[in-house]
Structure formats: C-alpha cells, structure tokens
SERO-4910 file (N, C-alpha, C, O; in steps of 0.05 Angstrom, whole numbers):
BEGIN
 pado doro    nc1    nc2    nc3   cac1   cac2   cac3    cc1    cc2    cc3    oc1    oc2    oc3
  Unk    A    125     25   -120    122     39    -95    139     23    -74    131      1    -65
  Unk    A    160     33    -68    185     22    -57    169     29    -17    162     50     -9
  Unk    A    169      3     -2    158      8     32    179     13     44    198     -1     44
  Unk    A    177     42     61    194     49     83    190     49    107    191     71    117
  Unk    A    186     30    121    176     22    150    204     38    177    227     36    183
  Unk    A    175     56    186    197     68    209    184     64    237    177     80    254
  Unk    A    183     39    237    169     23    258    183      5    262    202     -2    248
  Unk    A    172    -11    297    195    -23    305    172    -55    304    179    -77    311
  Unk    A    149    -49    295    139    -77    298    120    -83    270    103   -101    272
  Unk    A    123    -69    245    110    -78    217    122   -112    214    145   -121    219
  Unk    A     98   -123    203    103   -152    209    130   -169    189    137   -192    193
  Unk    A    142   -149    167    158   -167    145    192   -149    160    214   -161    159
  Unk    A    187   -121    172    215   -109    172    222    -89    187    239    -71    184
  Unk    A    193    -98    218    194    -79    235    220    -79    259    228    -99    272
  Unk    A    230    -52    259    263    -46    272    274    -47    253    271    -23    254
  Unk    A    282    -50    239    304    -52    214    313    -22    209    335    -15    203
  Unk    A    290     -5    214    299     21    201    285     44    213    273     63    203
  Unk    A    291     34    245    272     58    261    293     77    265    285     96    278
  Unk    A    316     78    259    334    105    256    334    114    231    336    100    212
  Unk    A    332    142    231    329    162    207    347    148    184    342    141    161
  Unk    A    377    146    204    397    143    179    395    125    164    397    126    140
  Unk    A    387     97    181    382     78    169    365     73    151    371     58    132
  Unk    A    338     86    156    309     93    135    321    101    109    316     91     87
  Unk    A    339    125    115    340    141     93    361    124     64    358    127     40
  Unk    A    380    109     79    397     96     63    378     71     54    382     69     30
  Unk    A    365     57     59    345     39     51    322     48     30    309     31     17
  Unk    A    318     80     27    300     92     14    309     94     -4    294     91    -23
  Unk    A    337     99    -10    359    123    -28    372     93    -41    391     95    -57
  Unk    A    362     64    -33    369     35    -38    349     30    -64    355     26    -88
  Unk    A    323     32    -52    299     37    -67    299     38    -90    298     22   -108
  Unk    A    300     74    -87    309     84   -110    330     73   -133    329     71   -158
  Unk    A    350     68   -115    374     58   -140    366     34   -150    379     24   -168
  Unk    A    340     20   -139    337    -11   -152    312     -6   -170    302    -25   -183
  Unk    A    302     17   -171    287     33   -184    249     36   -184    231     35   -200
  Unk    A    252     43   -153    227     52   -137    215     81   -154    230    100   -160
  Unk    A    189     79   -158    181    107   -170    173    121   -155    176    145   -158
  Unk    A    159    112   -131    155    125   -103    168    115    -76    180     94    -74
  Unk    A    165    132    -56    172    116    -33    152    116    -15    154    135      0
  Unk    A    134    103     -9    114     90     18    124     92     48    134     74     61
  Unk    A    121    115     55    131    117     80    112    108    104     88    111    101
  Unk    A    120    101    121    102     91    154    111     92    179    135     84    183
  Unk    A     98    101    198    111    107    218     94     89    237    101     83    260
  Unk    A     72     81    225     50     60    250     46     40    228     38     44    205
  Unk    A     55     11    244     37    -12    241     23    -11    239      9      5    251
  Unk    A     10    -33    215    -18    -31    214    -24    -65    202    -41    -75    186
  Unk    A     -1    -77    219     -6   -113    212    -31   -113    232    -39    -93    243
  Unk    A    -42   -136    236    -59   -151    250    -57   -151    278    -37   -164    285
  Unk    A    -71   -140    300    -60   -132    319    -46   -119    333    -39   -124    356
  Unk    A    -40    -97    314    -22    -74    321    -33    -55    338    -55    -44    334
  Unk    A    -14    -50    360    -30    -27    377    -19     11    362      3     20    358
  Unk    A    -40     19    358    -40     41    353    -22     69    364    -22     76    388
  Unk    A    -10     80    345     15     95    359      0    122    359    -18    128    344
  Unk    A     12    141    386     -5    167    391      8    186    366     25    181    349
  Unk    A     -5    204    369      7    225    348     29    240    351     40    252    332
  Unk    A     38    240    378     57    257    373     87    238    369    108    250    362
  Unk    A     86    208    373     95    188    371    107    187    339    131    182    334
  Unk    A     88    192    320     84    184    292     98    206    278    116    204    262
  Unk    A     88    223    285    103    247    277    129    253    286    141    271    275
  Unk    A    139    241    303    166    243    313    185    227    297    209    232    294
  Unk    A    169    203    283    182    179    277    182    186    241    195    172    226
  Unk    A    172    204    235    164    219    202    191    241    207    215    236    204
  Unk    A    180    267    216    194    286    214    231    283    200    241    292    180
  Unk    A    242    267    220    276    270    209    274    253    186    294    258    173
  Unk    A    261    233    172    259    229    157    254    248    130    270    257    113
  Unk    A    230    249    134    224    277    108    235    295    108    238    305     85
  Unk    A    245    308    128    260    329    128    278    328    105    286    345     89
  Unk    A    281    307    106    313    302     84    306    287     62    326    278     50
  Unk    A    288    281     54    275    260     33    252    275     11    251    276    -14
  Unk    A    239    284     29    230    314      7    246    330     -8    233    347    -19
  Unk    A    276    331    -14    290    342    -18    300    331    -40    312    345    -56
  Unk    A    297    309    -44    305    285    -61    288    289    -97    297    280   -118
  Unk    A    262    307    -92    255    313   -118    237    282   -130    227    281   -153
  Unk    A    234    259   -107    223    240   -123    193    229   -113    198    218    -91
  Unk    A    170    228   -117    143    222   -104    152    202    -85    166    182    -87
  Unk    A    136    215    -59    130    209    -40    106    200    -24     89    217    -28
  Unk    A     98    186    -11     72    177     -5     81    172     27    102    162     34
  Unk    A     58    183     47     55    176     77     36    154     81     14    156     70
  Unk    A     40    136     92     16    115    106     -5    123    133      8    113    151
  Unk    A    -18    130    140    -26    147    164    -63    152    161    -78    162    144
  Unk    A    -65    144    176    -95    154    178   -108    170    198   -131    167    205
  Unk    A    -89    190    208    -88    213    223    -94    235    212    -77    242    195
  Unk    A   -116    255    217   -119    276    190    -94    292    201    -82    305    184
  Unk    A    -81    296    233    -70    320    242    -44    307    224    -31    326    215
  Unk    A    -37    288    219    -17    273    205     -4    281    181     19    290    178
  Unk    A    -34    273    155    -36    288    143    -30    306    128    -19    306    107
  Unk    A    -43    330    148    -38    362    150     -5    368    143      5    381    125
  Unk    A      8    352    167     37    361    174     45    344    159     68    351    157
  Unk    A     42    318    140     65    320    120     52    335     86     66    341     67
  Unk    A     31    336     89     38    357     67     41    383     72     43    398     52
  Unk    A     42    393     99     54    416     97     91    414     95    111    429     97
  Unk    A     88    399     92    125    380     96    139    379     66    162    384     61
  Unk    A    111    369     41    125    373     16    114    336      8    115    328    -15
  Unk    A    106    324     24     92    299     17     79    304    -14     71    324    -25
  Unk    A     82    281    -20     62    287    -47     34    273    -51     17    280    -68
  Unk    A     29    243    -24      5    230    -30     -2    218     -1     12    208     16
  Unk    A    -25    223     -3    -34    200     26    -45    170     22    -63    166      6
  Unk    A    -38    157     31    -37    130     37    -59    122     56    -49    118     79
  Unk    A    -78    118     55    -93    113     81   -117     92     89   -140     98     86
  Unk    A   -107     62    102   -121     45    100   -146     52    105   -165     39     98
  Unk    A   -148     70    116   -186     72    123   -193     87    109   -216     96    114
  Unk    A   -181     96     87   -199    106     66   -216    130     71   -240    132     65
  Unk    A   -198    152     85   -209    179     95   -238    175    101   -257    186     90
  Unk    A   -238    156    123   -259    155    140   -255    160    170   -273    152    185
  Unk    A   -232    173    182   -228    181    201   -243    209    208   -254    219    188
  Unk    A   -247    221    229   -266    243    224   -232    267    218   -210    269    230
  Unk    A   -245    281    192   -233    306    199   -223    298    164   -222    315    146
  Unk    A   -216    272    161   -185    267    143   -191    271    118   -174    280    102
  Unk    A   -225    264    106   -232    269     81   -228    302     72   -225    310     49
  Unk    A   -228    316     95   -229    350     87   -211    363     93   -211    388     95
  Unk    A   -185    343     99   -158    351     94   -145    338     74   -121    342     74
  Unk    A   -152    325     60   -148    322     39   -161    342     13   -147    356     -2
  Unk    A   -193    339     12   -209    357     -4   -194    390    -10   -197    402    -31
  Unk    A   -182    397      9   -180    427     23   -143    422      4   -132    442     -6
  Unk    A   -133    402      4    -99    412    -12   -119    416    -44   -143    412    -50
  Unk    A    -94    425    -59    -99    433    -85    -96    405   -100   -114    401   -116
  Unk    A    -77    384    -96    -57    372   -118    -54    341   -104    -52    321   -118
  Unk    A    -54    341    -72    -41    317    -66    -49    288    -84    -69    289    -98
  Unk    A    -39    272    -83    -54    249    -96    -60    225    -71    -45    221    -52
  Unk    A    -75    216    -75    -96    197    -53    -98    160    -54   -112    152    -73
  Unk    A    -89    144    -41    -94    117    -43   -121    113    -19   -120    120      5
  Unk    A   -137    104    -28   -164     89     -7   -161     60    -14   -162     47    -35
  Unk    A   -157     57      5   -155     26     11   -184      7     29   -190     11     53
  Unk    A   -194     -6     18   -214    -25     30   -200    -39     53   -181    -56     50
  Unk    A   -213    -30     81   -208    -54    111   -234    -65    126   -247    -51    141
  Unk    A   -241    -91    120   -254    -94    142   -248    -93    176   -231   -105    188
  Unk    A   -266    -76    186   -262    -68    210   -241    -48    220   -244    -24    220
  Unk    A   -215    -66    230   -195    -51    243   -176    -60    250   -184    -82    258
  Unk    A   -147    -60    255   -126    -76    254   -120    -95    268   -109   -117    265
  Unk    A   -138    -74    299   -145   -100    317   -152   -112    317   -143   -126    335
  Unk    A   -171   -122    304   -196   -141    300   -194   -157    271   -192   -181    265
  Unk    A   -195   -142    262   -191   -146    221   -190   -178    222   -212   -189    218
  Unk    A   -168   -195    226   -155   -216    224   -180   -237    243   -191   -257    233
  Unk    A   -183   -231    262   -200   -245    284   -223   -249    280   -234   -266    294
  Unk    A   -239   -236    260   -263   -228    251   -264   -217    220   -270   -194    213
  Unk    A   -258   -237    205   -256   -232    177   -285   -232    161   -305   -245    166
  Unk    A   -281   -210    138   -319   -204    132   -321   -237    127   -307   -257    130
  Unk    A   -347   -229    115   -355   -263     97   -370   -255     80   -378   -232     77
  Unk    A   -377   -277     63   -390   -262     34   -382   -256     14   -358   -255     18
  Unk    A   -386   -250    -11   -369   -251    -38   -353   -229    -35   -367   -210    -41
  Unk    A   -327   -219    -28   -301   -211    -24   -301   -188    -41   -299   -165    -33
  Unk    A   -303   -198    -71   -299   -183    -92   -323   -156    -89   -317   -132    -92
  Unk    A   -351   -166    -82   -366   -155    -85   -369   -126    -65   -376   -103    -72
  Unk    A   -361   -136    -41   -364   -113    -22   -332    -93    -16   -326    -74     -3
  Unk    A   -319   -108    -32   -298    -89    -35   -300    -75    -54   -295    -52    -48
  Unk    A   -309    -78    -83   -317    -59   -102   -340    -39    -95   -337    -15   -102
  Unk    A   -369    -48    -78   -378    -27    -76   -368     -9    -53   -370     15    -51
  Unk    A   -354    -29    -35   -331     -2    -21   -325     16    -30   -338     37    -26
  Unk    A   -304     14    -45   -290     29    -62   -302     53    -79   -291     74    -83
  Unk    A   -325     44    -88   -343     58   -107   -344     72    -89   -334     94    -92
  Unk    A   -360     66    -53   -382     88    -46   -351    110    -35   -358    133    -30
  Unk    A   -325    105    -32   -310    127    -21   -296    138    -41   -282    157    -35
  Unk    A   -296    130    -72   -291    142    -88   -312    171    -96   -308    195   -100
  Unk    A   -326    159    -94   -350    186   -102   -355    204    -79   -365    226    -84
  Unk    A   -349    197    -48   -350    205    -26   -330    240    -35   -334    264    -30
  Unk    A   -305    224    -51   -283    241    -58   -287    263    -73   -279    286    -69
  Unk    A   -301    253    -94   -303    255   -128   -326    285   -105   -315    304    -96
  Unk    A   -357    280    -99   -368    303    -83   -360    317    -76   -373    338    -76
  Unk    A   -329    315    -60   -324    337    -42   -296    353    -62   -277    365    -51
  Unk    A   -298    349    -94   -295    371   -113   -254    350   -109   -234    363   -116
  Unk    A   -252    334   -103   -225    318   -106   -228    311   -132   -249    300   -137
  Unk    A   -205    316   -156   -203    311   -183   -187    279   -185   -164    273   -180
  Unk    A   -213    261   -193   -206    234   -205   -181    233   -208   -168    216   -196
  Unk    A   -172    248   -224   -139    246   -224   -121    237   -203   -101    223   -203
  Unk    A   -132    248   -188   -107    253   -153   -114    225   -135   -104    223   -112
  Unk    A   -131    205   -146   -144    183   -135   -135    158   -150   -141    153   -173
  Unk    A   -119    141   -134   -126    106   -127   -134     87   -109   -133     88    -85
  Unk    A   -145     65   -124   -162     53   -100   -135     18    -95   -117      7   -108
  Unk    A   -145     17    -73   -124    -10    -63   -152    -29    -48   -168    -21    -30
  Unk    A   -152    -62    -63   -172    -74    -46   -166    -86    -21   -180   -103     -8
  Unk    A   -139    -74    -14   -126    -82     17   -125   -109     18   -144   -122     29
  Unk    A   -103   -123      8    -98   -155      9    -92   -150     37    -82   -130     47
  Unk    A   -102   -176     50   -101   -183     75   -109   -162     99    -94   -153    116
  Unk    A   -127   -160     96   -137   -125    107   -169   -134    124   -190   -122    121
  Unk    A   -163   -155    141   -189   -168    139   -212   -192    126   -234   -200    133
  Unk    A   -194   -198    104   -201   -221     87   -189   -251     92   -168   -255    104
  Unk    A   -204   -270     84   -191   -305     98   -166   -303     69   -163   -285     52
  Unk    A   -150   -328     73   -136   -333     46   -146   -335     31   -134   -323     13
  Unk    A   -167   -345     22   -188   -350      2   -193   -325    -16   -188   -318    -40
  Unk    A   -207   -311     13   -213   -277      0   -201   -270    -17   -212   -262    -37
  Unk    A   -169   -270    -12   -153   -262    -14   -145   -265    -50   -144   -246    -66
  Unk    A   -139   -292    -56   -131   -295    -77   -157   -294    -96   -157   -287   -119
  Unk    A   -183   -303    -77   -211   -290   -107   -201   -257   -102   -189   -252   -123
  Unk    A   -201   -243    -91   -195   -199   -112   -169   -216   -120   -168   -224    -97
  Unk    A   -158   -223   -126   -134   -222   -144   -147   -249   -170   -135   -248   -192
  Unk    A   -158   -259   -169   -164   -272   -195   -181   -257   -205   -178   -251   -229
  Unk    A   -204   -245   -190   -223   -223   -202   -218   -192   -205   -233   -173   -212
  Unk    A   -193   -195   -198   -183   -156   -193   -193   -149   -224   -195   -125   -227
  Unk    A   -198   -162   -243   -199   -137   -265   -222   -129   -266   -226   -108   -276
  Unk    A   -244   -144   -255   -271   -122   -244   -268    -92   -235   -283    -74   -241
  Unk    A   -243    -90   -216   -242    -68   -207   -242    -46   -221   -245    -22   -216
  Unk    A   -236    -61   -247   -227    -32   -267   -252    -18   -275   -251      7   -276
  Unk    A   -270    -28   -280   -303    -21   -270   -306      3   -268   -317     20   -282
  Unk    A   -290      4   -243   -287     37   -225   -277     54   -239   -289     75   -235
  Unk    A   -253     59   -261   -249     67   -274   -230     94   -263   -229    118   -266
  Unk    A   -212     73   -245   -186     78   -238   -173     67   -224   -181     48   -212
  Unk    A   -152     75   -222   -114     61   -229   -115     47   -203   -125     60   -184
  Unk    A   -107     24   -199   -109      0   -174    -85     -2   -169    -69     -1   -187
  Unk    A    -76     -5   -142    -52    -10   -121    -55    -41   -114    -73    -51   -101
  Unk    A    -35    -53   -126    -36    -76   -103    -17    -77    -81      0    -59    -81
  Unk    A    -17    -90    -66     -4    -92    -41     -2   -125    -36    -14   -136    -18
  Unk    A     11   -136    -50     14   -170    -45     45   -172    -38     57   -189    -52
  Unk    A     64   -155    -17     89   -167    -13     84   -172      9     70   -158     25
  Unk    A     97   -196     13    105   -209     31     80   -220     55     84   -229     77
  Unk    A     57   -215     44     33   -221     61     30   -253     65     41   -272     55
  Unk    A      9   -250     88     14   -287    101     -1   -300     84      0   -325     84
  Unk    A    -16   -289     68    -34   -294     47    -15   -328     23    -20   -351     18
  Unk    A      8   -309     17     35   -322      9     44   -340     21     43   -363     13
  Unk    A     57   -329     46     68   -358     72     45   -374     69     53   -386     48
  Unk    A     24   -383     73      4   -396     75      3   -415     41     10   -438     36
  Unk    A     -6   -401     26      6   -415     -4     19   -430     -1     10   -452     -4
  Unk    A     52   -428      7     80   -434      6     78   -456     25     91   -477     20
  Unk    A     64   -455     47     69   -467     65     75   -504     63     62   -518     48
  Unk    A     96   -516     80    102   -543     65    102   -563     88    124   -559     98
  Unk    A     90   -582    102     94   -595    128     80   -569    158     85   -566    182
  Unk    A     63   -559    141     53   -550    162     72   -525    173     66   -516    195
  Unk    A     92   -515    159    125   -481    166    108   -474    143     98   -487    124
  Unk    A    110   -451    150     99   -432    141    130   -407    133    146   -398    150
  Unk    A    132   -402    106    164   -389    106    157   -358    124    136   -345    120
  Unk    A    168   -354    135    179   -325    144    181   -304    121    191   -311    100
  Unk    A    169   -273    126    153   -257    102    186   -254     85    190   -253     61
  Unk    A    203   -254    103    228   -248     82    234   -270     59    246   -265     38
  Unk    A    224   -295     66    227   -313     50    207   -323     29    201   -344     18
  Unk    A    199   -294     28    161   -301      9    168   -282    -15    148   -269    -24
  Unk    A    199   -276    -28    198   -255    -49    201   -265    -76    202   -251    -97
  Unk    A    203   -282    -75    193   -300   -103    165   -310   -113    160   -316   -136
  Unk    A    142   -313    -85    121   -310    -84     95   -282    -83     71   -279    -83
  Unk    A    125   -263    -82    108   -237    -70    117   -224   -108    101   -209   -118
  Unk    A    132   -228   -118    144   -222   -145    122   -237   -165    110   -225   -182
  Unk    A    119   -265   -159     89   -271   -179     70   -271   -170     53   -281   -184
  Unk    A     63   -261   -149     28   -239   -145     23   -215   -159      2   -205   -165
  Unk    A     53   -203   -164     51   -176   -169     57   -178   -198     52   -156   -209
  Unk    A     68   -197   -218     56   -199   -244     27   -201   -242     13   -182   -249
  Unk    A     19   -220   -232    -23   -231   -233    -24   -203   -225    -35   -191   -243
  Unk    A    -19   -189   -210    -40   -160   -210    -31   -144   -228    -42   -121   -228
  Unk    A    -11   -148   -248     -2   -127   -270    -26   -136   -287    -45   -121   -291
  Unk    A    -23   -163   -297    -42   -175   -313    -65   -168   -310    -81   -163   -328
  Unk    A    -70   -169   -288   -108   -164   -288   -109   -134   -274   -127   -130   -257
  Unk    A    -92   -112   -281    -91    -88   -288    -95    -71   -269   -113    -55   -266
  Unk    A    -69    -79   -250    -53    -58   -224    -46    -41   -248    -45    -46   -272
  Unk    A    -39    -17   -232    -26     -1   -235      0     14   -225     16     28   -236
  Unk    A     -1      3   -197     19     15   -179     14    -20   -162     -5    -35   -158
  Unk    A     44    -21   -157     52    -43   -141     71    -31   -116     92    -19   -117
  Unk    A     51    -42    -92     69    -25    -69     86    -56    -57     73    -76    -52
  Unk    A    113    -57    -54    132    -83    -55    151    -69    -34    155    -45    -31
  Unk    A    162    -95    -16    184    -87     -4    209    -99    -20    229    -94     -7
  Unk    A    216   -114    -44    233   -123    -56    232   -121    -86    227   -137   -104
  Unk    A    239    -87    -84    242    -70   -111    251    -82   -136    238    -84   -157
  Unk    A    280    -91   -131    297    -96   -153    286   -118   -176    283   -119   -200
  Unk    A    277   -145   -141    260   -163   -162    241   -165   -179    239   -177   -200
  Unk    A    223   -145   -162    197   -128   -174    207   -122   -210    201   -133   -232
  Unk    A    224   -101   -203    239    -91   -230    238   -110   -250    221   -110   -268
  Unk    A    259   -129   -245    268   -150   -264    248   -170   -277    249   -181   -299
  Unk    A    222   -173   -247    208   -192   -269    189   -174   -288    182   -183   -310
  Unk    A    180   -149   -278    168   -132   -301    183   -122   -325    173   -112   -344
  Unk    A    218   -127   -321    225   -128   -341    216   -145   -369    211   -140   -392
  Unk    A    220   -170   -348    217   -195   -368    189   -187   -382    186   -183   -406
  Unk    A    176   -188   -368    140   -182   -367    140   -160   -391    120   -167   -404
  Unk    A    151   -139   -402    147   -118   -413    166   -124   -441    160   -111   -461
  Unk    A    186   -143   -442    192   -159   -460    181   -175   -481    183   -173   -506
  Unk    A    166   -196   -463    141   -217   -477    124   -198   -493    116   -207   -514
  Unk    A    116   -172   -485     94   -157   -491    109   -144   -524    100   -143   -547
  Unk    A    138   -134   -514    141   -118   -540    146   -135   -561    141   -126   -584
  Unk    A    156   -158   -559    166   -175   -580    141   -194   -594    142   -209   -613
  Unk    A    121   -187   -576     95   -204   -584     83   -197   -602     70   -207   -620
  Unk    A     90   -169   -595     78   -150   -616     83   -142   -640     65   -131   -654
  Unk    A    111   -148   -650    130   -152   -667    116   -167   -692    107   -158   -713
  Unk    A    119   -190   -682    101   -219   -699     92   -206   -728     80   -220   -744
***
C-alpha cells in the first residue's frame, strides 16, 4: 500500500505533493516500484494536526481521483468524514481507510449501505490532538485487540461481509515507544481476530527514537532502512498489507524475504 499524501503538513512528506500533477506522478512512481494499492490523504492525521473542513478535503481529493480511478488499480481514501466517504466512492474509490474506525456519526452506515467497498479500522487512542500528549496506559496489546474485536463485529452486525474488512493496530496512534514495539512483538495475537492486519510502521518516530544516537533523532526520511525492517517483523508475525512510503525498498526486502521461504522449502 503505496502513501499518497495531498497535504501540506503529514509529518514524513507533507507539501511534496499538494499539486495534483505532482501527486499523480508520485502515485504512477508507486506503482512502477510496485505498489498494489494507493493510500490516498488529503488530512493530516500526525500528532497535532489541526483538522481540515470538508470542503477543504474534498477539494484536495477530487483532481486527483478524477484521473487515478482511471488507472484500473485499488485504491484506498484516508478520511474519517462519512460526507467524504460517500463522494469518493461515488468517485470509483475502492476502500476506506479510517483511523477512527467508523466511529464518526453517520460513517459506519455509509459504509454498511455500499455493496463491495473494502474497509481498514484502525485502533486510536483518543484523537490526533491529544493522542501523543496523553498516551493510553496499560497492556497495549490487550485493549487494542479488544478494540478491534468490539468494531469488527460492530461491522460484521450491520450485515458488512468479513471479506471487505482489515484491522490496523495504529502504530503510533496514541501509544508510548514501548507500546509501540510490544503490538509488533505480539502482533500475531491479532490473528485471533481472524483477519488480514495492516501495518503502518513507515517512517514513524517510533523508529527515529530506536535510531536515535547522541540524543538526533534521524529525520522520517532517514528512517527507511528502519521502516523496511519493521515491515519484515510484521510480515513475520502475519501483516498482511503493509502501508509504506518507500515502495521499492519494501519490494526488494520482501523479495529477499520470499526467497529464504522458497528455497527452504526445497531442502
């Protein structure tokens, strides 16, 4: 899942690609380094991000999709706007993305209500504003899985086919560093749930912080060798979908990764 940030303040590559043209050649980059989806966003949603109005968001989507739906390859919106939503799958979207985990009012039954879309719920404590300032406490693993459980079935009730559903335990979404790396040593609990897991470990401060050497902390662009071996450990303990802003590498080390596996097997 290749990130298309059409924002001017996402914390690893915000401005880079708040013009259409620019988005679109960065997407169509993606792809050629061999993205199976594209993760689109039009609102921040780092740590302290002030919240963009709707007609803002939708302004900042529209020339995009317009021309990217066209492309024939899955697509995914970031947005936790149900009016949002609405208008990109009436657009040709194929999945919603939504850190709050269609708990906005309205968003669970615009989703319920399409035939086909497919769905990421993502676990946040609190809110973007706050999230970081006020991190939960308590065993990590535990209240993110029954998260998960209670908006999975929230789904599963309102007649949404398991199929069309993944869950994400939102690295850095509210959680200390700590948090952070226990769901990733424990992520294969998640499988529990008994479906397909998103990680989201690029370029998070989660990493910088790891990395960090004399007290510098690297800059998120300089965390893709670190953001490339998080996202083996969540293959291993059984992601399914890896949402990355640095495709190609992604690629190459699951190459390697898919190598060890066939030749092991050989023996």
């Amino acid at each position: 899942m290749g990130i298309v940030n059409l924002t001017p303040d996402s914390f690893s590559d915000g401005g880079q690609y708040v013009e259409s043209s620019q988005a679109l050649r960065h997407a169509e980059q993606l792809l050629k380094d061999g993205a199976d989806i594209l993760d689109v966003g039009a609102e921040s949603t780092r740590p302290g991000a002030i919240p963009v109005p709707l007609d803002q968001e939708l302004a900042r989507l529209e020339p995009f999709l317009s021309v990217a739906v066209r492309w024939q390859v899955p697509i995914s919106v970031d947005t936790s706007k149900p009016e949002v939503m609405q208008s990109v799958l009436d657009w040709g979207v194929d999945i919603i993305n939504d850190i709050w985990a269609l708990r906005q009012p309205g968003a669970q039954e615009v989703v319920a209500a399409h035939p086909r879309c497919g769905v990421c719920l993502m676990h946040m404590h609190r809110d973007p504003q706050t999230m970081q300032s006020e991190t939960m406490t308590g065993d990590a693993l535990v209240e993110v899985e029954a998260f998960l459980r209670e908006r999975l079935n929230v789904l599963l009730s309102l007649g949404v086919s398991a199929s069309r559903l993944v869950l994400d335990p939102g690295i850095g979404f509210g959680k200390t560093v700590a948090q952070n790396f226990q769901l990733l040593a424990g992520q294969a609990d998640l499988q529990r749930l008994n479906c397909p897991l998103v990680a989201g470990w690029s370029r998070k401060s989660a990493l910088g912080l790891a990395l960090a050497r004399d007290g510098q902390v690297p800059a998120p662009a300089q965390r893709k060798v670190a953001s490339v071996a998080a996202a083996l450990l969540a293959v291993e303990r059984g992601a399914s979908v890896l949402r990355v802003h640095d495709v190609k590498e992604t690629q190459e080390a699951l190459s390697v990764w898919r190598a060890m596996h066939q030749y092991a097997s050989e023996r």
